[in-house]
C-alpha positions, 0 to 999 in steps of 0.5 A: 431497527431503532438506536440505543446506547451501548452501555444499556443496549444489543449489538449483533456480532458476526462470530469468526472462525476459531475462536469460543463466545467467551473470547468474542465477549472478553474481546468486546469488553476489553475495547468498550470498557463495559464490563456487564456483557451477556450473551443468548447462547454459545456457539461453538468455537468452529462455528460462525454467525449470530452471536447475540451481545447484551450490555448492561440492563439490557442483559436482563432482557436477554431472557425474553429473547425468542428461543427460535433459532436458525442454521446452515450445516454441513454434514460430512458423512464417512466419519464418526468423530468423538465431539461430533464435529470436524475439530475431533478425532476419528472414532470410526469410518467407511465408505457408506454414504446416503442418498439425496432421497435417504437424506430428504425422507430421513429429516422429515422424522425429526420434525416436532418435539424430539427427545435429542441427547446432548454430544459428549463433548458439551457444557452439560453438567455431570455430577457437577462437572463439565461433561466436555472436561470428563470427555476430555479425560477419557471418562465414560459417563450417560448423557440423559435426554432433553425434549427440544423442538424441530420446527422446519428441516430441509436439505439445501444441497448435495456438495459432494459424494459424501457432503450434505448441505442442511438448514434448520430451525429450531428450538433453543437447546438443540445441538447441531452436532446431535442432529447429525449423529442421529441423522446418520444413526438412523441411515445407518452411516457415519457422520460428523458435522464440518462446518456450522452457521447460526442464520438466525434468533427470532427475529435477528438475521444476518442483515443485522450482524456486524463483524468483530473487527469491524465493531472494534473499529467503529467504538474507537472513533464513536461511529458504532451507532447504527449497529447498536439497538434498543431493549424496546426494539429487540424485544418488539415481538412481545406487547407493550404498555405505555404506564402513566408516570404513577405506575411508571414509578410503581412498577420500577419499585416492584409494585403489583398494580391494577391493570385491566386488559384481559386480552394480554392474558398471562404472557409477558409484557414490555412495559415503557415510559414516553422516555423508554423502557421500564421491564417486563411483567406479566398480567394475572388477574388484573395486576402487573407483576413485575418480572425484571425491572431495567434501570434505564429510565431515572424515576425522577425522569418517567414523565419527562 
């Protein structure tokens, strides 16, 4: 991956242990001193791995993102809990535990577009609140069903008598803890996610990853570089048009223009300058329609 500037580009923490996105992002923000931080996704406060940071411009980027993600999950079965994992309280437990086989035959079901409910304990809205707050509280309310996407499933491993190691790829969206419920549902038992791992968005692996302390480190002596990466280079995955410094200019003011290039169809476009990245439109009927406009590159220094 290429190099950016920190204030318009993408880092890729490791998430620890114990802590929620949002304390990462405060974290980040109070040792960069940049105060405009987006992020592709939560994750919940067990859980570890890819946590997706963009700053400044870059956070307009973040919506063109891949929505495929990947995890590594450990089901623990023998146990319901009421948020679905290992930090909450046992509702109900036996001795019922599936087979390699069961397990294997039961995910495969899962694979394509299901309709997937969202745990009781999320950041779905009910009536205009949380819904963990009103699980909180002991409310009783009705989550409706979202469509989300399941594209490979497979069982890594059986760890223990009652432990099933899982690995899954997905559409953004998806709830982990959610697949594990309906897994055990399905297989009659009980079950509870105990530990969680995101692997994964697109492109972006663990290679990519860098840990919290150790970014912090490396922005206090100016040596953070090499884990920062460029809007161009993240979003690489999706075609680019070099514009001429005319449109260039035209396209940062909002301009449709006149392209022809029937072969892009309607998807998004990454449109740049020879000095770097300018937004993403679409093309319909031969214009560009800007879609987000990153003011990166000064309009005075397109053809530069």
């Amino acid at each position: 991956m290429s190099l950016g500037s920190l204030s318009n580009g993408w880092i890729f923490i490791d998430k620890p242990k114990g802590i929620t996105s949002f304390d990462v992002i405060r974290k980040v923000r109070r040792f960069t001193k940049i105060k405009k931080i987006g992020h592709s996704g939560t994750l919940d406060p067990f859980a570890t791995g890819v946590l997706a940071l963009a700053f400044g411009e870059a956070t307009k980027s973040i919506q063109f993102l891949s929505s495929i993600k990947e995890y590594d999950f450990e089901v623990t079965f023998g146990e319901t809990r009421d948020t679905d994992d290992v930090t909450g309280n046992v509702i109900e437990s036996n001795d019922m535990y599936p087979s390699l086989e069961s397990i294997n035959s039961c995910i495969m079901t899962f694979i394509g577009t299901i309709d997937q409910v969202p745990p009781n304990y999320s950041a779905v809205k009910v009536e205009g609140q949380r819904a963990y707050k009103l699980a909180r509280k002991g409310k009783t309310f009705d989550l409706g069903s979202k469509k989300v996407e399941i594209y490979k499933f497979q069982c890594l491993a059986k760890t223990a008598a009652n432990i099933f190691s899982l690995r899954v790829k997905c559409s953004s969206g998806t709830y982990i803890r959610s697949l594990a419920r309906d897994i055990a549902e399905k297989l009659g038992c009980f079950a509870h996610v105990s530990s969680l791992r995101r692997t994964g968005i697109g492109k972006i692996n663990e290679k990519n990853l860098i840990s919290l302390d150790k970014f912090e480190e490396l922005v206090h002596i100016g040596d953070h570089f090499d884990y920062v990466h460029t809007i161009q280079d993240v979003l690489d995955d999706i075609p680019a048009v070099l514009l001429s410094y005319e449109n260039a200019c035209k396209f940062q003011n909002g301009v449709k223009l006149d392209f022809d290039i029937k072969s892009l169809g309607t998807k998004n476009v990454l449109f740049i300058s020879e000095n770097g990245p300018l937004g993403v439109g679409k093309i319909n009927n031969n214009k560009i329609n800007p879609i987000r406009v990153f003011n990166i590159v000064g309009k005075r220094d397109v053809d530069k």
